[in-house]
N, CA, C and O atoms as a printed pandas DataFrame, in Angstrom:
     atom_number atom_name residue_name chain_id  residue_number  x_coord  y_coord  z_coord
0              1         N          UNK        A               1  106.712  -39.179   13.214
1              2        CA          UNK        A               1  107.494  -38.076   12.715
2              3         C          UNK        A               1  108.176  -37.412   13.916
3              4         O          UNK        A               1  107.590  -37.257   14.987
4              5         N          UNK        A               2  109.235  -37.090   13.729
5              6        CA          UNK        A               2  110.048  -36.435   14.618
6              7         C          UNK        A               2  110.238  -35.154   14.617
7              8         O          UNK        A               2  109.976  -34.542   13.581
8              9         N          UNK        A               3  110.927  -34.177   16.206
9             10        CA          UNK        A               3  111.391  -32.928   15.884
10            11         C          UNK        A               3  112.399  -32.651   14.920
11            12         O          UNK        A               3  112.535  -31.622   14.258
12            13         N          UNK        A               4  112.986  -33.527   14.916
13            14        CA          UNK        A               4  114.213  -33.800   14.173
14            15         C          UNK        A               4  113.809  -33.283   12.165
15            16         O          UNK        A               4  114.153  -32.531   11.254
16            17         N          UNK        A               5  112.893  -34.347   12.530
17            18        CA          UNK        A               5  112.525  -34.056   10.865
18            19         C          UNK        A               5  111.987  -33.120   10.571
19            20         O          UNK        A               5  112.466  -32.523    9.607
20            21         N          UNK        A               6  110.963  -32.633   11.121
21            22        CA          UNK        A               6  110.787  -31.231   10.805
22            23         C          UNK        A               6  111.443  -30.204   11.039
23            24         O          UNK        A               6  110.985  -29.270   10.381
24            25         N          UNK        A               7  112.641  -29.797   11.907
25            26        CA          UNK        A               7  113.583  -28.806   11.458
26            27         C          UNK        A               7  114.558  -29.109   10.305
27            28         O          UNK        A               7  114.975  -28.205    9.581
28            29         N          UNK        A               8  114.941  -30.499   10.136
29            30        CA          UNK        A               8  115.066  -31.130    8.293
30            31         C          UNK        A               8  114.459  -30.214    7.160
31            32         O          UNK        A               8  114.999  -29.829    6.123
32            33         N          UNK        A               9  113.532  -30.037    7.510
33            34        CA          UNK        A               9  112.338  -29.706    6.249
34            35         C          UNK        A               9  112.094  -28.374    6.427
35            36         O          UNK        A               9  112.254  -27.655    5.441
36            37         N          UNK        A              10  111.603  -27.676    7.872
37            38        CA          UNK        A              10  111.403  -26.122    8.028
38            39         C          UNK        A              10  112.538  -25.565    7.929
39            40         O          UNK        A              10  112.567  -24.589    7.180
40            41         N          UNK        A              11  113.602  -25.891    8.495
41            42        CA          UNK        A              11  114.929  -25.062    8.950
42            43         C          UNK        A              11  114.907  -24.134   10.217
43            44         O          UNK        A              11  115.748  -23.328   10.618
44            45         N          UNK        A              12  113.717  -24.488   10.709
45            46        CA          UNK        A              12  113.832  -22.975   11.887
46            47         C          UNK        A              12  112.402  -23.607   12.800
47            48         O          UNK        A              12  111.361  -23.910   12.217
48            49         N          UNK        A              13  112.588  -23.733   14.333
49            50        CA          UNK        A              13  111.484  -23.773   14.818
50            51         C          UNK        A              13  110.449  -22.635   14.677
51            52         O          UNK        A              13  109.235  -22.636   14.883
52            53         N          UNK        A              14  111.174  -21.801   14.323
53            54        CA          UNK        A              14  109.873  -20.642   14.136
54            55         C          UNK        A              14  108.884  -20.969   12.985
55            56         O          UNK        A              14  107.676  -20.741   13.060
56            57         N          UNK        A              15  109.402  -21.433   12.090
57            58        CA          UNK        A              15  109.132  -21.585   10.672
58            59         C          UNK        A              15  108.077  -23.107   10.565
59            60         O          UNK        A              15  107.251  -23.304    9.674
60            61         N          UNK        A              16  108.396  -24.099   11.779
61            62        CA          UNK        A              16  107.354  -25.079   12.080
62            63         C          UNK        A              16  106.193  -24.986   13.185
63            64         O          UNK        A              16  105.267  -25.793   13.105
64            65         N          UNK        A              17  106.210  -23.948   14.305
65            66        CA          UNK        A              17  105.285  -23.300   15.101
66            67         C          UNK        A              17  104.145  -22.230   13.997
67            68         O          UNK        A              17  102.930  -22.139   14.172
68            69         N          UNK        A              18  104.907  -21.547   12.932
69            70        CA          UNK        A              18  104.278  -20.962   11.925
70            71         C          UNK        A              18  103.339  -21.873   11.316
71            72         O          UNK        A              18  102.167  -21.508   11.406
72            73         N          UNK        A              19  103.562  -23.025   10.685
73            74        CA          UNK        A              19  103.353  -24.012   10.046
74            75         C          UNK        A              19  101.935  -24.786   10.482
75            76         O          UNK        A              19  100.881  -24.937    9.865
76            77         N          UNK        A              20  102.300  -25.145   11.612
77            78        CA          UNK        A              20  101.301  -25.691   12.705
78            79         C          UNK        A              20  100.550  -25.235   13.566
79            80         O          UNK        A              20   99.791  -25.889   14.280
80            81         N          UNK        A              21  100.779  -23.545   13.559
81            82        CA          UNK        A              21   99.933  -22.214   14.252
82            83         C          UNK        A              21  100.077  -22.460   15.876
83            84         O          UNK        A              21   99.117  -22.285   16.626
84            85         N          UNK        A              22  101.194  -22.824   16.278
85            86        CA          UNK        A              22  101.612  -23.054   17.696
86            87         C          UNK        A              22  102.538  -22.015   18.096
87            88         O          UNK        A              22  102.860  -20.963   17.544
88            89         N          UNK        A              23  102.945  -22.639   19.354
89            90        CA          UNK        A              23  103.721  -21.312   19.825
90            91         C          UNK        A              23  105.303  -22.146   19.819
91            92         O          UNK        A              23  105.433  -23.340   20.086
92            93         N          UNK        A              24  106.439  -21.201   19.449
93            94        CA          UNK        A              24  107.576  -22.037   19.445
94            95         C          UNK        A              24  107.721  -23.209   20.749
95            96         O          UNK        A              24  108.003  -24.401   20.622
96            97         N          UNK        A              25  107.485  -22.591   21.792
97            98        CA          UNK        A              25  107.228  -23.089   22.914
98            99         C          UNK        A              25  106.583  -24.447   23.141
99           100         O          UNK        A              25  106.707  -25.160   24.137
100          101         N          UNK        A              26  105.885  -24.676   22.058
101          102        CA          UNK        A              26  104.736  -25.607   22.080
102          103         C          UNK        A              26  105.629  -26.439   21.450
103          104         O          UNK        A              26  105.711  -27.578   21.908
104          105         N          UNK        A              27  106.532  -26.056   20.219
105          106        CA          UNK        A              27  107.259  -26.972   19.562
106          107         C          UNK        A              27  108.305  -27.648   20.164
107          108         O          UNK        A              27  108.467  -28.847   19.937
108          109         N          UNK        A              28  109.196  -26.893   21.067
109          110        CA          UNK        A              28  109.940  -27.110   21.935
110          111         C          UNK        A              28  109.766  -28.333   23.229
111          112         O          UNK        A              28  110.562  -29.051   23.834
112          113         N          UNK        A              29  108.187  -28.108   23.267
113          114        CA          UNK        A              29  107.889  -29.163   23.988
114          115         C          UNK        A              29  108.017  -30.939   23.742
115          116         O          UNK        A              29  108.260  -31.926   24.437
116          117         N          UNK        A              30  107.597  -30.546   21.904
117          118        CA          UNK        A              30  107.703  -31.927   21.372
118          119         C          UNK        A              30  108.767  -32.366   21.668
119          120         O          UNK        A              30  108.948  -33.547   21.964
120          121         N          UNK        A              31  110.167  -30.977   21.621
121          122        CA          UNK        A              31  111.562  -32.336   21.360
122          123         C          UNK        A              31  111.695  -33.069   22.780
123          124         O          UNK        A              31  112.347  -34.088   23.010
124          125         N          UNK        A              32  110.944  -32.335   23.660
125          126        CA          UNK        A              32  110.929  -33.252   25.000
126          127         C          UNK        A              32  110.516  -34.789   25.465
127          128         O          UNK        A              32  110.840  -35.573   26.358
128          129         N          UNK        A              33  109.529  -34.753   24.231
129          130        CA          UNK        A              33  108.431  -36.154   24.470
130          131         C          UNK        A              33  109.666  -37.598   23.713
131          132         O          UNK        A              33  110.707  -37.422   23.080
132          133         N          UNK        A              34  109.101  -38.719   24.054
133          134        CA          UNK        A              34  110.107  -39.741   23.923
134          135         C          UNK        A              34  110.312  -39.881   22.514
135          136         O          UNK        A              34  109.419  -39.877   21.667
136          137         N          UNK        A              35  111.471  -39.996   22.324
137          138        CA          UNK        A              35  112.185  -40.235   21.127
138          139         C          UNK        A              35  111.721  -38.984   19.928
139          140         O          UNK        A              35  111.763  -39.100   18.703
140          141         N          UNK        A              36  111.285  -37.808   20.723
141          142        CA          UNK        A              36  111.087  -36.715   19.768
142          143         C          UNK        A              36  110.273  -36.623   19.194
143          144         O          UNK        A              36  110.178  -35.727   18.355
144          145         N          UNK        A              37  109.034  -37.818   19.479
145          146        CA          UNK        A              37  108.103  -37.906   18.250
146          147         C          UNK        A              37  107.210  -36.243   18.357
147          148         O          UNK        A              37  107.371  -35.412   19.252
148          149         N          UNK        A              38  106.535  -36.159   17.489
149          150        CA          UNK        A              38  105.126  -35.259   17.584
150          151         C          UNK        A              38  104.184  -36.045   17.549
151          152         O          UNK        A              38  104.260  -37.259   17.355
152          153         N          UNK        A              39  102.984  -35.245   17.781
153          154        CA          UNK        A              39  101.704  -35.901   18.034
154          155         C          UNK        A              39  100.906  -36.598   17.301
155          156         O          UNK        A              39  100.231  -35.774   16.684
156          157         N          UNK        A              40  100.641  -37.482   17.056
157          158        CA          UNK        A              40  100.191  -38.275   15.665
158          159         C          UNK        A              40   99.552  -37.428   14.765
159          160         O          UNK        A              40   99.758  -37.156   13.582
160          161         N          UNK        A              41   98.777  -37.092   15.540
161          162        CA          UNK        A              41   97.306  -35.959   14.627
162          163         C          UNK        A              41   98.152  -34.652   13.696
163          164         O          UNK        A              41   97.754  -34.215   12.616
164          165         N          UNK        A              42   99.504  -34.152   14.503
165          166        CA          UNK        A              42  100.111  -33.319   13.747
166          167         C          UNK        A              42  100.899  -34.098   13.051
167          168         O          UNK        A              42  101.111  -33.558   11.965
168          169         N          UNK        A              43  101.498  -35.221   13.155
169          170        CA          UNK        A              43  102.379  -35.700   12.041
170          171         C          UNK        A              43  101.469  -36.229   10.607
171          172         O          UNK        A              43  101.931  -36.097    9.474
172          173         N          UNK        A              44   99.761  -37.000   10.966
173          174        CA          UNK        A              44   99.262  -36.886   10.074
174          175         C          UNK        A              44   99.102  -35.531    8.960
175          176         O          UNK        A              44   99.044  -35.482    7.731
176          177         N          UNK        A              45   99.071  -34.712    9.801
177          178        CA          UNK        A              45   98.333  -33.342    9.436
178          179         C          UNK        A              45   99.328  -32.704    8.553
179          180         O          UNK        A              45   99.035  -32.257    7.444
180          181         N          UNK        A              46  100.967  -32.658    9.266
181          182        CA          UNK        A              46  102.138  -32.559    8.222
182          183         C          UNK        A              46  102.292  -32.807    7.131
183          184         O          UNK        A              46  102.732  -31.997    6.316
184          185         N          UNK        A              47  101.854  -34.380    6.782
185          186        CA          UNK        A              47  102.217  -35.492    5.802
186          187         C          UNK        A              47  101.111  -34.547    4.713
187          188         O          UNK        A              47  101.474  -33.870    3.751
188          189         N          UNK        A              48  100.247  -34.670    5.012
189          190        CA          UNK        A              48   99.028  -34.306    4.102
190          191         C          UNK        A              48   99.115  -32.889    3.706
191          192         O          UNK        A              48   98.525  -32.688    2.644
192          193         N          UNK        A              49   99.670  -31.828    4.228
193          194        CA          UNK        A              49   99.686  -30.137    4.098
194          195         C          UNK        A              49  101.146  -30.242    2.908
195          196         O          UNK        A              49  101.470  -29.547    1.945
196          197         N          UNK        A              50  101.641  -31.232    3.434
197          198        CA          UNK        A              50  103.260  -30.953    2.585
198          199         C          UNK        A              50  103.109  -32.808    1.279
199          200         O          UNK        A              50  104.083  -33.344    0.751
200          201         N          UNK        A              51  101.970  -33.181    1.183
201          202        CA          UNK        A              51  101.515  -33.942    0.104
202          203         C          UNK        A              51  102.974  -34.906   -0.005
203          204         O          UNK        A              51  103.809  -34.997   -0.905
204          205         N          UNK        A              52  102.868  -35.532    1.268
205          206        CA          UNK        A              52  104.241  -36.341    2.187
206          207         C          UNK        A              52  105.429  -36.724    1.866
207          208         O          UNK        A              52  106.015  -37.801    1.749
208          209         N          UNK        A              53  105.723  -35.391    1.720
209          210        CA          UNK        A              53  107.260  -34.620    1.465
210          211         C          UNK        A              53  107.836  -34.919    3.478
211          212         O          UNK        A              53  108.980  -35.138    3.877
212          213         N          UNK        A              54  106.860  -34.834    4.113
213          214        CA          UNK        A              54  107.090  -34.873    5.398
214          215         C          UNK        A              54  106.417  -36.511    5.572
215          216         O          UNK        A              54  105.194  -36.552    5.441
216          217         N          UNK        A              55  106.804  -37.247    5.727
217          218        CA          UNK        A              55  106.053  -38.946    5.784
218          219         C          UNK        A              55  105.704  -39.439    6.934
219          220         O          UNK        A              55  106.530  -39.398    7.845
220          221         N          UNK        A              56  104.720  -39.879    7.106
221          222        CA          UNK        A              56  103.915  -39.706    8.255
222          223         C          UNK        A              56  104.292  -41.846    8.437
223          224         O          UNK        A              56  104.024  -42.598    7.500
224          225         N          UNK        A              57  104.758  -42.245    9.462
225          226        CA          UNK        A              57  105.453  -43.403    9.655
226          227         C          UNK        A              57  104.532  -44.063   10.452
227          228         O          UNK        A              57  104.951  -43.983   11.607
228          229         N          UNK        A              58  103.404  -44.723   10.413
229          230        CA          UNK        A              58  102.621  -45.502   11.365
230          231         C          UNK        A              58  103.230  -46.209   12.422
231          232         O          UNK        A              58  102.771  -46.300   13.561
232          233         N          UNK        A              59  104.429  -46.778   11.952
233          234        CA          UNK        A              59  105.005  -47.608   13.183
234          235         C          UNK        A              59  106.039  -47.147   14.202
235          236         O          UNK        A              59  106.699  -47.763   15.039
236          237         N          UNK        A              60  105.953  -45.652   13.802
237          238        CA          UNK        A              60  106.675  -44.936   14.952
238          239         C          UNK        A              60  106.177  -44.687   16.205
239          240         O          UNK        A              60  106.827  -44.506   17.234
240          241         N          UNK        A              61  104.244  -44.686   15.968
241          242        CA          UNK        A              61  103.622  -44.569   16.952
242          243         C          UNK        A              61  102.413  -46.160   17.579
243          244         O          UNK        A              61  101.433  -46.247   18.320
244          245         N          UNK        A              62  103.117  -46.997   16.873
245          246        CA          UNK        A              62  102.460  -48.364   17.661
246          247         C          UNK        A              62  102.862  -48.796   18.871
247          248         O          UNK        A              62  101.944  -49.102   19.631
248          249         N          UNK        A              63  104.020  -48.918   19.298
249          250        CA          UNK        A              63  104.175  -48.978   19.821
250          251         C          UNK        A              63  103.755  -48.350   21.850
251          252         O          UNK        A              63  104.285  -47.372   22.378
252          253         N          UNK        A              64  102.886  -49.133   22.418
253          254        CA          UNK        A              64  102.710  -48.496   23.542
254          255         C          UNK        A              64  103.418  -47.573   24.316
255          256         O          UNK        A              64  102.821  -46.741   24.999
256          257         N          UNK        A              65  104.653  -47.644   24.271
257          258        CA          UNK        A              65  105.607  -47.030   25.060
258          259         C          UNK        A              65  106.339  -45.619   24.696
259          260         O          UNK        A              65  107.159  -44.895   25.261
260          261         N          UNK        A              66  105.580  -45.597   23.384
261          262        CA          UNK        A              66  105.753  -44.219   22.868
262          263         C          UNK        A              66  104.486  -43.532   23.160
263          264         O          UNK        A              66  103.351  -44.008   23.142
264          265         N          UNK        A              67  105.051  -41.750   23.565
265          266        CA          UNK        A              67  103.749  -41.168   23.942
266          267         C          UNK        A              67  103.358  -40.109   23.151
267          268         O          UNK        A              67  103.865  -38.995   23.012
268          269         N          UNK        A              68  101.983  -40.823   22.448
269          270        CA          UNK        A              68  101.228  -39.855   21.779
270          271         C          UNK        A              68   99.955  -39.303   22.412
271          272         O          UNK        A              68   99.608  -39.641   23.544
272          273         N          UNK        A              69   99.186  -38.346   21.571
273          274        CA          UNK        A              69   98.046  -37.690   22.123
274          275         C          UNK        A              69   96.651  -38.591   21.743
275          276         O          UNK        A              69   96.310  -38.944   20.614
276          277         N          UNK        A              70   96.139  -38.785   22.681
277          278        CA          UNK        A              70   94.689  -39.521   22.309
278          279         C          UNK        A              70   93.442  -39.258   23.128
279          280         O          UNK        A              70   92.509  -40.030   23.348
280          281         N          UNK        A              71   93.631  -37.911   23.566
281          282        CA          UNK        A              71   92.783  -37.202   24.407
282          283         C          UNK        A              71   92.015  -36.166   23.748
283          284         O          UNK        A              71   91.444  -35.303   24.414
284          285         N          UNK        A              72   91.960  -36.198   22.369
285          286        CA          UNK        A              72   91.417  -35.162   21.068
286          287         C          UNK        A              72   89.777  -35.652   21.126
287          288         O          UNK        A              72   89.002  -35.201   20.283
288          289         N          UNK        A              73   89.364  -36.480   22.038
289          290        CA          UNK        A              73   87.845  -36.890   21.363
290          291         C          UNK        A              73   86.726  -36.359   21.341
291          292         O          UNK        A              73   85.740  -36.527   20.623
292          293         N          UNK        A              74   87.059  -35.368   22.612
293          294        CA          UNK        A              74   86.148  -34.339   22.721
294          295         C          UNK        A              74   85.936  -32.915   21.807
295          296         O          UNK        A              74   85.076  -32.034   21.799
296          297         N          UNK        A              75   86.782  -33.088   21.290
297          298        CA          UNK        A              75   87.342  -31.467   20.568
298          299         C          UNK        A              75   86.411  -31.819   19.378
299          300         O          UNK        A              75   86.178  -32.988   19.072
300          301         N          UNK        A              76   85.824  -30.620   18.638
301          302        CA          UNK        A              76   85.074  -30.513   17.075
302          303         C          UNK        A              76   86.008  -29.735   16.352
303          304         O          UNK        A              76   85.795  -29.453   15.172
């Protein structure tokens, strides 16, 4: 899932930092990462809150060369 798509769907970074309880800042960061993606765990998390009106694309993030988060293992 992309930044892209979720200002599609929110209309307002404020309105997807709201969404995801981040800081706009935080969102801003995503459009930085390659090809815009977000973080898997939040694009899952999207798909499922918005009953995937927002579609959560597995093969956006197979690829090795795209960078997602996989440093969550420690967290409860």
């Amino acid at each position: 899932m992309t930044t892209d798509q979720l200002i599609s769907y929110f209309k307002t970074p404020k309105k997807v930092a709201e969404f995801f309880n981040i800081s706009q800042e935080a969102f801003y960061q995503w459009q930085n990462r390659p090809k815009k993606l977000i973080p898997k765990d939040r694009a899952i998390e999207a798909a499922f809150r918005t009953n995937s009106e927002l579609a959560f694309d597995e093969n956006l993030y197979q690829n090795k060369g795209n960078y997602h988060c996989n440093n969550h293992k420690n967290e409860r």
